[in-house]
N, C-alpha and C positions, 0 to 999 in steps of 0.2 A: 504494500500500500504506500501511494505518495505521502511524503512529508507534505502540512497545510504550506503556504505561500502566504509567507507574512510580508503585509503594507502598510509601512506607517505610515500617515499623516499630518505634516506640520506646518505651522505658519502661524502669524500674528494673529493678535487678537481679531473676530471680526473677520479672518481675512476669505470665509469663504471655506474651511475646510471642512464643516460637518456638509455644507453641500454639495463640495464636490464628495465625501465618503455614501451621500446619500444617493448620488448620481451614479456609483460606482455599483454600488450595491443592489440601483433598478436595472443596471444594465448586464450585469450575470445572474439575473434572478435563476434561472435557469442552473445556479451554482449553489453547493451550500458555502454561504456567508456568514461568518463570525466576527460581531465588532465590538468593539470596547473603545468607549471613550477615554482620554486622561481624565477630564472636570469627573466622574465617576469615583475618582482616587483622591479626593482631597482628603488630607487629614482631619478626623472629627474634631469641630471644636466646639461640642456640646457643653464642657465642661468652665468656656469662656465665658461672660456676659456679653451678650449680644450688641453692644456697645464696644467692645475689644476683639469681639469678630469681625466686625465691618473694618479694624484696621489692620489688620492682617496682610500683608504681602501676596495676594494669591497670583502671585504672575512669579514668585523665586521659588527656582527647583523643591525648597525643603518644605514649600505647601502642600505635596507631594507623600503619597504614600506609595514610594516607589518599589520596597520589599513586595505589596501586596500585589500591584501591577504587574512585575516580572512574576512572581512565582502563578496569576494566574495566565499571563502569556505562555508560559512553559507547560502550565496544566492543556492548554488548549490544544498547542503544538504538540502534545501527546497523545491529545485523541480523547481528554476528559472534560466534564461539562465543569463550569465553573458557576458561583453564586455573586454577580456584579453587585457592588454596593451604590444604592441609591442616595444621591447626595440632594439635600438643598438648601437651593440659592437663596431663596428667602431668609431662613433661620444661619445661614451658613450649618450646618450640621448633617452629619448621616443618620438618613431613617432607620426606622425597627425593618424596614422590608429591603429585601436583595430583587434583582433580577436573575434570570437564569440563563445563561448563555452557552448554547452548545457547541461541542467545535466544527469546524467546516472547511470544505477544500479552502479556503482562502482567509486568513484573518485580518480584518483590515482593522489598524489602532489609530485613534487620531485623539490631537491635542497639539497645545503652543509647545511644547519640550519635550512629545517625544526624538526627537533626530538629538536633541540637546543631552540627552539622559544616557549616559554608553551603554548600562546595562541593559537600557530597553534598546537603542539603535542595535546593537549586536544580536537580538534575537530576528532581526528583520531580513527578507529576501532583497523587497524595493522599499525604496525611502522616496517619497515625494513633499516637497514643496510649495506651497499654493500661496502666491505672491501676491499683495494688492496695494495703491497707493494709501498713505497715510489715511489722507484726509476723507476717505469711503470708511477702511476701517474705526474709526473716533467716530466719528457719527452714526452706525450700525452697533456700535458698542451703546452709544449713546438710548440710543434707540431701544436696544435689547434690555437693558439693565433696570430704563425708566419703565417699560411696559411689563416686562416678564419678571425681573427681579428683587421690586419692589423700593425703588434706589431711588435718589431726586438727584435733581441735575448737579447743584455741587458736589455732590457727593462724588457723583460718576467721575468730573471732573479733577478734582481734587485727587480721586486715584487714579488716575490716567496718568496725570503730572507725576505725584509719589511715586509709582510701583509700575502701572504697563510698560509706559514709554521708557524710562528707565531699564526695566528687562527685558523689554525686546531689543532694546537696541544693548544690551549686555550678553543676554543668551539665545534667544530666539530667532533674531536676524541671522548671529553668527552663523548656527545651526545649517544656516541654508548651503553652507559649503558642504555639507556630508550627505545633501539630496542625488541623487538619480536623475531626477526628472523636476526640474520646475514650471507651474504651472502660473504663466501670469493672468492677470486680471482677475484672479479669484473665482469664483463659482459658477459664472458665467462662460467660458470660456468653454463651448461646447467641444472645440475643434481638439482641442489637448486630454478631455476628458478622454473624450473618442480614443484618440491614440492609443491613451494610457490602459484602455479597456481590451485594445486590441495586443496590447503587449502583453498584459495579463493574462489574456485566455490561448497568445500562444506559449508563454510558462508553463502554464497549467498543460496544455496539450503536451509540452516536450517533458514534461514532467510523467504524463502518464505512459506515454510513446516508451522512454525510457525505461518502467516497468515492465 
């Protein structure tokens, strides 16, 4: 039996990576797909007051619960199901409830640090990249944080300034040097997706050929 074909996905904040993972994943439906977010992996910070949750760093690698991430990438890539932990954005905290995530010819991980993280970049086949200008990304952030998770505008900004901008341009930009494949203009960019589906499922085919 093939080993799965692990794909991480990284890129800035905002920059378009859950939908290019979402595009990837309509277009080998046909395939079994295993995904795992990073945001999935935050550190629980049930035990902070929700007042010292909201200042938090969550853009620096050690927001990260990265022990739990790799050991369940390696569960996957063996062929075991795993239990994803449910995070939320609102309270900052992980819920009482898991997801269930089975493994599949193909795993695809996406987050701002996975490429950043060696232990997770080392378990990976392809590593992509999904580029976007600044000024798209701050303003979809803007967007995402005021409507979905529950944040007012200074707020958003205030961490933009403090912590995103700051680690992206510390570990997240860098990052882009260990990609495969970069994907500009973010989510939108049907014509790179394409590609990148089509390199995929000839992997997957020389993968099987070679059994």
């Amino acid at each position: 039996m093939a080993s799965p074909l692990v794909v991480g996905i990284a890129g800035g904040t905002a920059s378009g990576k859950t939908t290019v993972a979402r595009k990837v994943r309509e277009a080998l439906a046909d395939c079994r797909v295993a995904f795992i977010d990073q945001d999935s992996y935050y550190r629980d910070l049930k035990d902070l007051p929700l007042a010292d949750r909201r200042e938090v760093n969550f853009d620096h690698p050690d927001a990260f619960d990265r022990e739990l991430l790799v050991q369940h990438l390696q569960a996957l890539k063996s062929g075991q199901p795993i239990q994803k932990p449910v995070y939320d954005f609102v309270t900052s905290s992980r819920t009482p409830q898991t997801k269930k995530v089975d493994p599949g010819d193909i795993i695809l991980i996406e987050g701002i640090l996975v490429l950043h993280m060696k232990e997770v970049r080392d378990e990976m086949d392809v590593k992509i990249y999904v580029d976007a200008d600044d000024d798209l990304r701050i303003l979809r952030r803007l967007t995402r944080d005021i409507k979905d998770r529950g944040r007012d505008f200074d707020h958003v900004v205030s961490q933009y300034l403090r912590h995103v901008r700051p680690m992206h341009m510390g570990f997240v930009e860098p990052s882009k040097h260990f990609a495969d494949i970069i994907i500009p203009h973010g989510g939108n960019n049907e014509i790179a997706i394409g590609m990148l589906v089509g390199a995929l499922r000839g992997k997957l085919s020389g993968a099987v050929n070679r059994d």
